[in-house]
Residue frames as qw, qx, qy, qz and C-alpha x, y, z in Angstrom:
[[0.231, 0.191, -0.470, 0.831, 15.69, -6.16, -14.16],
 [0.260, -0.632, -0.721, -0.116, 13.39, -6.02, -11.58],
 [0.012, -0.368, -0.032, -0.929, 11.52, -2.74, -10.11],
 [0.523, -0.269, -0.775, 0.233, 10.37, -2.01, -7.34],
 [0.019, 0.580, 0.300, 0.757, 7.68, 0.67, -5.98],
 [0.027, 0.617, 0.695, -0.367, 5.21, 2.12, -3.26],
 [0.219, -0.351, -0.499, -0.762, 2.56, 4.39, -4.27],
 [0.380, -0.558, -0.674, 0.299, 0.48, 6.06, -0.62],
 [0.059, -0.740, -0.134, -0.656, -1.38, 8.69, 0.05],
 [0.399, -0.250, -0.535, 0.702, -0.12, 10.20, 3.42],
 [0.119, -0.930, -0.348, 0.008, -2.06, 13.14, 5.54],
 [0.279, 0.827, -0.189, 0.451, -0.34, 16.40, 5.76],
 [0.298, -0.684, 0.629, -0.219, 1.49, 15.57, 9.36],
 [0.250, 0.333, -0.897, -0.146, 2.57, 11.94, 7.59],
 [0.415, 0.005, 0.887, -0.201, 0.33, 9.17, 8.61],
 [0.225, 0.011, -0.743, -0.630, -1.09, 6.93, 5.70],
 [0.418, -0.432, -0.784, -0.156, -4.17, 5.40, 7.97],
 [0.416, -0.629, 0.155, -0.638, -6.10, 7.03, 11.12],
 [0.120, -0.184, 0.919, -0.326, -6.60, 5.31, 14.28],
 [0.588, 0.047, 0.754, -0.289, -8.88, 2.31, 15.16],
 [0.200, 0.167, -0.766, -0.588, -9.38, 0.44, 11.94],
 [0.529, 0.129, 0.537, -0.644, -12.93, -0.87, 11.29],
 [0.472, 0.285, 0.828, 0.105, -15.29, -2.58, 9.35],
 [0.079, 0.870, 0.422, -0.245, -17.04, 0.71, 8.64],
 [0.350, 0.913, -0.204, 0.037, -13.57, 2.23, 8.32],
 [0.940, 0.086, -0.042, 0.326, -11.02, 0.08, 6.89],
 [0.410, 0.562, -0.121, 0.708, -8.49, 3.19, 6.76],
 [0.521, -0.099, -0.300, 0.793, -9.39, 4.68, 9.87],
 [0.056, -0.815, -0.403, 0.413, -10.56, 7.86, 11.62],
 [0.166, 0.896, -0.173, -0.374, -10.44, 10.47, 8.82],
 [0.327, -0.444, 0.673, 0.493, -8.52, 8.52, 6.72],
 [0.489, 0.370, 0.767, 0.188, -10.65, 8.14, 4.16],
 [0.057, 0.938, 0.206, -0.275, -10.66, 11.60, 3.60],
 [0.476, -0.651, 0.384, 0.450, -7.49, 11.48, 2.34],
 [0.437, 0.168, 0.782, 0.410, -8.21, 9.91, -0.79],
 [0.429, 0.834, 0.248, -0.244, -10.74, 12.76, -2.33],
 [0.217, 0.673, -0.330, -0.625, -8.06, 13.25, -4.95],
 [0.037, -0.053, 0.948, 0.312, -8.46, 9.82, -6.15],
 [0.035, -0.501, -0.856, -0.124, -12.75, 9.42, -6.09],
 [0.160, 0.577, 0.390, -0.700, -13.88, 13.17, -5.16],
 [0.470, 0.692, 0.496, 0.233, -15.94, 14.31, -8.58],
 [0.121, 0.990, 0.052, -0.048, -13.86, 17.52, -8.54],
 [0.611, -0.437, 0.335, 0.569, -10.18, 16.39, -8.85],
 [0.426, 0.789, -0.124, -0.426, -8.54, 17.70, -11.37],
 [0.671, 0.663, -0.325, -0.064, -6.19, 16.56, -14.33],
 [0.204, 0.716, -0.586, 0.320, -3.49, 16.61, -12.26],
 [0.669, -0.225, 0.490, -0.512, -4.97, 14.17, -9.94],
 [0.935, 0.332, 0.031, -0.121, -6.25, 11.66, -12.72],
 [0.638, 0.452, -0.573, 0.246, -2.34, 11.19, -14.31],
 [0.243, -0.393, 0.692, -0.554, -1.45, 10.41, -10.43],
 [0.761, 0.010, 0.416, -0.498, -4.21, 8.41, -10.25],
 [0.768, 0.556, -0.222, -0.227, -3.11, 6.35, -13.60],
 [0.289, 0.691, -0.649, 0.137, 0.10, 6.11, -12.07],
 [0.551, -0.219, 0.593, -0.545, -1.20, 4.25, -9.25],
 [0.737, 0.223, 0.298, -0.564, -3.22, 1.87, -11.38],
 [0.522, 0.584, -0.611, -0.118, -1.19, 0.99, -14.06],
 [0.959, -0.274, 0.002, -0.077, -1.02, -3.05, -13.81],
 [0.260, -0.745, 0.606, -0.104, 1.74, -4.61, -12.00],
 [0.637, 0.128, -0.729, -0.215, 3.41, -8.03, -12.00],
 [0.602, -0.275, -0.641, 0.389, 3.17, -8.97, -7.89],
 [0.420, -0.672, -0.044, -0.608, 1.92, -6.80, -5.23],
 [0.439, -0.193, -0.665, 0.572, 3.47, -7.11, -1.45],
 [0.381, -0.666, -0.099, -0.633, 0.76, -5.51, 1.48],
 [0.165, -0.190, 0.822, -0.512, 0.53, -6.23, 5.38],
 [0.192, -0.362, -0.903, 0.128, -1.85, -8.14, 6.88],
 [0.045, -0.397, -0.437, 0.806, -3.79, -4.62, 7.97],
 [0.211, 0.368, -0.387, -0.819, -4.04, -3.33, 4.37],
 [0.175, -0.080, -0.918, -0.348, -5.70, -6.88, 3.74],
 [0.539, -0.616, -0.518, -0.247, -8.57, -6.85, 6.50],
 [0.239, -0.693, 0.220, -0.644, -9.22, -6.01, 9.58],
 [0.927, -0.274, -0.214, -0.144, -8.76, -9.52, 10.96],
 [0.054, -0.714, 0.612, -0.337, -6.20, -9.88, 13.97],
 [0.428, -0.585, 0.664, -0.184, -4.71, -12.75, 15.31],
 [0.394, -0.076, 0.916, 0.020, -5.20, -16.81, 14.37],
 [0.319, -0.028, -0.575, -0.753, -7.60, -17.00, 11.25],
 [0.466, -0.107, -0.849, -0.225, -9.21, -19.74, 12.79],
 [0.016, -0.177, -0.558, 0.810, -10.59, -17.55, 15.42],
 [0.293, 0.335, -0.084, -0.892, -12.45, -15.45, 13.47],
 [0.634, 0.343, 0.622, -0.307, -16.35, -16.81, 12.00],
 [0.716, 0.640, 0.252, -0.117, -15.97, -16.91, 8.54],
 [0.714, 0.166, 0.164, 0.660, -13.17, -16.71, 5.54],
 [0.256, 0.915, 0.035, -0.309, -12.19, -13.01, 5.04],
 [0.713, 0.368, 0.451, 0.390, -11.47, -12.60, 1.55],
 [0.276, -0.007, 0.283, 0.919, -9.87, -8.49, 1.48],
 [0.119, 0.503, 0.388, -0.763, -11.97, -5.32, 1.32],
 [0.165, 0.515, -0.044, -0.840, -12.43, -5.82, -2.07],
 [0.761, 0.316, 0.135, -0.549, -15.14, -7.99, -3.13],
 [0.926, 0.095, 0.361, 0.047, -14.71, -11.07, -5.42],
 [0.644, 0.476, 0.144, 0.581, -12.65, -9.77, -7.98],
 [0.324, -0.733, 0.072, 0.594, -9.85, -7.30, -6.20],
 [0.332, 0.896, -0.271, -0.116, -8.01, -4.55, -8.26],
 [0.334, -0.806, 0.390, 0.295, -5.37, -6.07, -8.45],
 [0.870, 0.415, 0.087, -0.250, -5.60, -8.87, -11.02],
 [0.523, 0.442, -0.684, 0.254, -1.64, -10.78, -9.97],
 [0.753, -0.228, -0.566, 0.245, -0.45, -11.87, -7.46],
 [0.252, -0.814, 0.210, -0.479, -0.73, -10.45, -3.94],
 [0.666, -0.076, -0.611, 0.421, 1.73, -11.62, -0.79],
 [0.459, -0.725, -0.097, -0.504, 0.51, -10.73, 2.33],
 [0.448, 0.370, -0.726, 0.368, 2.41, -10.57, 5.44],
 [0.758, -0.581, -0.003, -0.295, 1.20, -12.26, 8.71],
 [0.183, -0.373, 0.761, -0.499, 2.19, -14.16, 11.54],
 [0.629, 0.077, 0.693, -0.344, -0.66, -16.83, 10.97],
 [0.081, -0.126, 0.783, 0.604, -0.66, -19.16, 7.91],
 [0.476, 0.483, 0.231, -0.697, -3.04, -19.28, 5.42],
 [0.641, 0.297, 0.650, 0.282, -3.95, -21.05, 1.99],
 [0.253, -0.047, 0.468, 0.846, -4.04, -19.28, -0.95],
 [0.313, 0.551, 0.552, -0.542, -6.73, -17.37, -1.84],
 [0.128, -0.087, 0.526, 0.836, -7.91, -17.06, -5.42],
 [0.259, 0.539, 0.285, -0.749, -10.09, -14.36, -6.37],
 [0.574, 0.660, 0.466, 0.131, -11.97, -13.77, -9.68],
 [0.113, 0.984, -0.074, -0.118, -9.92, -11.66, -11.93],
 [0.879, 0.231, -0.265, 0.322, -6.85, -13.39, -11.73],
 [0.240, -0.650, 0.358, -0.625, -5.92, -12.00, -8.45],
 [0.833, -0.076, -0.541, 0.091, -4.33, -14.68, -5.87],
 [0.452, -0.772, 0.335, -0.297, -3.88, -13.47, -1.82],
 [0.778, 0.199, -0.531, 0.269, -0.53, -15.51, -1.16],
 [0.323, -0.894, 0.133, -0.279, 0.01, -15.35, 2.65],
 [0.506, 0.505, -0.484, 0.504, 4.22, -14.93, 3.70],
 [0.770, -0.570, -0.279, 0.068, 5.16, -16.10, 7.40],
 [0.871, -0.121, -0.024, 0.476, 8.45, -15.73, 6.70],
 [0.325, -0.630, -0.022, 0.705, 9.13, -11.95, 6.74],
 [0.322, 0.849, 0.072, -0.413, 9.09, -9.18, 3.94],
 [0.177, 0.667, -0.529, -0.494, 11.76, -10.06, 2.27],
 [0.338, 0.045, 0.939, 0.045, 10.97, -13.47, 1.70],
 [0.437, 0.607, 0.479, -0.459, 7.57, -12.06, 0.25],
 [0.230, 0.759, -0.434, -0.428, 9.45, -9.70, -2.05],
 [0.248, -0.289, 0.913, 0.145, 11.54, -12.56, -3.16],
 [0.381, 0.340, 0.832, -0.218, 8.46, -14.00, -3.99],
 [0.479, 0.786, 0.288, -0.265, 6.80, -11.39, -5.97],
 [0.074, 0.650, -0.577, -0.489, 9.78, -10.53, -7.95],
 [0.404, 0.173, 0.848, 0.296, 9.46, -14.79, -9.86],
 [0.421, 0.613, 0.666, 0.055, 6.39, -13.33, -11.47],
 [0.601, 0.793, 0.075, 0.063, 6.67, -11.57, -14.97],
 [0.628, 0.570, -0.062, 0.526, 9.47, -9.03, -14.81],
 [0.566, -0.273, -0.510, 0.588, 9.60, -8.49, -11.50],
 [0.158, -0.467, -0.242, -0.835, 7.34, -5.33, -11.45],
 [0.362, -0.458, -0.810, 0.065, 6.62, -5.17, -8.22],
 [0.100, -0.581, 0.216, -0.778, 4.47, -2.12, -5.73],
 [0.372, -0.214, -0.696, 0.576, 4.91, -2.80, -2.03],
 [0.153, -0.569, -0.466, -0.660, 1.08, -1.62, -1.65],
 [0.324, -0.582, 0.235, -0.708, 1.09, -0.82, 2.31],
 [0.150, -0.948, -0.268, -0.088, 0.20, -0.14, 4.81],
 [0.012, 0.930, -0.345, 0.126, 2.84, 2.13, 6.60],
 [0.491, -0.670, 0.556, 0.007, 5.14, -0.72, 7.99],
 [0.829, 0.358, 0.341, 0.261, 5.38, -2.54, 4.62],
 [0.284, 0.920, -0.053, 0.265, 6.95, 0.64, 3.55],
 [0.121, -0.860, 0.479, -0.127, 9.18, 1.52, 5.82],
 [0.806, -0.358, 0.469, 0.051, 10.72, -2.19, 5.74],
 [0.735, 0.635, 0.212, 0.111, 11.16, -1.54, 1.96],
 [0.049, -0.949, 0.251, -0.187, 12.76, 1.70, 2.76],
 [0.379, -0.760, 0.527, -0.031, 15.03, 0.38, 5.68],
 [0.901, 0.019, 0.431, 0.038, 15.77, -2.84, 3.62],
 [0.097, -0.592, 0.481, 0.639, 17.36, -0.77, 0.77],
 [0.172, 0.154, 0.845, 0.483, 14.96, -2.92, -1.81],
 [0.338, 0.847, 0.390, -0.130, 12.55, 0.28, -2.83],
 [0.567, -0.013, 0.242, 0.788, 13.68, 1.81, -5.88],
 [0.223, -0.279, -0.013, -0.934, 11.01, 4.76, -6.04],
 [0.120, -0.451, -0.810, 0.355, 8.44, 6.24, -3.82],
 [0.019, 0.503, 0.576, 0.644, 5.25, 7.91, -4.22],
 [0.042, -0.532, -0.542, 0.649, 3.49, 10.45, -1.70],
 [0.087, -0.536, -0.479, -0.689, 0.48, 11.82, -2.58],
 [0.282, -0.260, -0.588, 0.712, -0.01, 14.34, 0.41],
 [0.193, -0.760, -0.475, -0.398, -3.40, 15.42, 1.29],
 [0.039, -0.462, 0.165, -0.871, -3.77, 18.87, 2.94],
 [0.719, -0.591, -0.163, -0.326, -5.76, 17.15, 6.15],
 [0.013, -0.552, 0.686, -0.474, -4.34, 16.70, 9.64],
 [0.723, -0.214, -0.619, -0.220, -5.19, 13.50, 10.99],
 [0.211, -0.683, 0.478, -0.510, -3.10, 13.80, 14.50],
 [0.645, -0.324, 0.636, -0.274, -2.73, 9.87, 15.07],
 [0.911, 0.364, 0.179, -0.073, -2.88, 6.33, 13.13],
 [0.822, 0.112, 0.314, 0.462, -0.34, 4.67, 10.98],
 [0.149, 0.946, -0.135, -0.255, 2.41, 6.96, 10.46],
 [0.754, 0.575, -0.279, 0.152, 4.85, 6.28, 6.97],
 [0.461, 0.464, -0.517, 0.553, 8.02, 7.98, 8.90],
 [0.763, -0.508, -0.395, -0.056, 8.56, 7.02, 12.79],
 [0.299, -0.761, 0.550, -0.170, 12.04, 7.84, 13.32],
 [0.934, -0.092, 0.337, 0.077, 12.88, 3.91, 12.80],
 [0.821, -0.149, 0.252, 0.491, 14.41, 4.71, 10.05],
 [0.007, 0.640, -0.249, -0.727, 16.67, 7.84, 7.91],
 [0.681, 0.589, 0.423, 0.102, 15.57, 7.27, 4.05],
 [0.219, -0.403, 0.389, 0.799, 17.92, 8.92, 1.75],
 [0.022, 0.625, 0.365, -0.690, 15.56, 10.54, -0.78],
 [0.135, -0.174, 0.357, 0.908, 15.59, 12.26, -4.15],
 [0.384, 0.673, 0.295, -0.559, 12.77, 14.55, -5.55],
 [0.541, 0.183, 0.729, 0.377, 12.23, 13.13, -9.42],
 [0.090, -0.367, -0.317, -0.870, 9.15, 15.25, -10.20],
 [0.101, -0.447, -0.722, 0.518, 6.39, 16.89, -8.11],
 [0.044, -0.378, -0.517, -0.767, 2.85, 18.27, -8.86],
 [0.137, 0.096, 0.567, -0.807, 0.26, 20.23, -6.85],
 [0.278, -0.359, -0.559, -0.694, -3.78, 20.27, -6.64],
 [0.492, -0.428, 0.354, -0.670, -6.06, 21.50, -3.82],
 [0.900, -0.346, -0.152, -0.218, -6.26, 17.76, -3.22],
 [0.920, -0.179, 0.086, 0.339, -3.25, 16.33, -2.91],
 [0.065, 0.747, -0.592, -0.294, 1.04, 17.24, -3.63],
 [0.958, 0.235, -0.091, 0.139, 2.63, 14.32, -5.86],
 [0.123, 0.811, -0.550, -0.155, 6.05, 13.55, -5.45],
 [0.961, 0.201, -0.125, 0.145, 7.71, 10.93, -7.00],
 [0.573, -0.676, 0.461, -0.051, 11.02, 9.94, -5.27],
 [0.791, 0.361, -0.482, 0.112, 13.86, 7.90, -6.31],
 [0.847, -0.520, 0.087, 0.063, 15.26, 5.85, -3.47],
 [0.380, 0.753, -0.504, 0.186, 18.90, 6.61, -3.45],
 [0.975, -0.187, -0.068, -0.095, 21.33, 3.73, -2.21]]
């Protein structure tokens, strides 16, 4: 049976990314701030199991094209290959399907990590990542990978890990696009972040 996740840390007035995405900052104004309960040297317990949950390997991994790089339009614009924000050998160590609008070969990283890139729309991706093991898959971002899970009715839990910062712009989870129906599983607190873990009710 296959399963099917997201797992994003959102600011405290919902957006998962600031504005203008850079080299410098792949996330965004202030959006790297968001993460201190996952890398600040003072999180606490409660932070780390969150953080475990997050990590814990998967069999397939579905992201946008944003969450991959910062590269917009035709690949074949752009002076070199970009190869993802995260060095030769990504975290992720399965397959990843990335959605664009401009094809791409495969990309295969050290680690057993493979960037697979999906013209053909999100659910076609999905589709995709479910073939591999047991169909373990987390729909890793950015916000509009999510909310197509959501409005697609193929996420069976969601994670928010809501930092206590106001960003006031940038890539926001909920838009109004679309009404999620909801349920609160379990939920922990720590001056970094709330957890709640969601079950996606259908």
């Amino acid at each position: 049976m296959t399963f099917t996740s997201a797992h994003v840390t959102v600011s405290l007035d919902g957006f998962m990314a600031g504005c203008d995405q850079t080299m410098t900052e792949p996330l965004g104004r202030g959006g790297e701030e968001l993460h201190r309960w996952m890398f600040d040297d003072g999180r606490t317990e409660v932070d780390l199991r969150w953080r475990e949950d997050l990590a814990r390997p998967r069999d397939a991994y579905v992201m946008g094209r944003h969450m991959y790089g910062p590269v917009r339009g035709p690949w074949e614009t752009h002076d070199g290959e970009w190869r993802g924000w995260w060095g030769d050998e990504p975290p992720y160590h399965a397959p990843v399907f990335v959605l664009t609008h401009h094809a791409h070969e495969p990309l295969e990283m050290a680690g057993g990590t493979t960037f697979h890139f999906v013209t053909d729309g999100f659910e076609a991706a999905l589709a995709r990542a479910r073939e591999h093991g047991d169909g373990d898959v987390l729909i890793a971002g950015g916000a509009s990978v999510v909310r197509q899970a959501l409005a697609a009715g193929e996420l069976d839990e969601l994670v928010l890990d809501v930092a206590p910062d106001v960003l006031g712009g940038g890539e926001r989870i909920f838009d109004g696009s679309i009404t999620p129906s909801l349920e609160i599983v379990e939920a922990e607190h720590s001056p970094y972040a709330t957890h709640v873990r969601y079950r996606a009710v259908r």
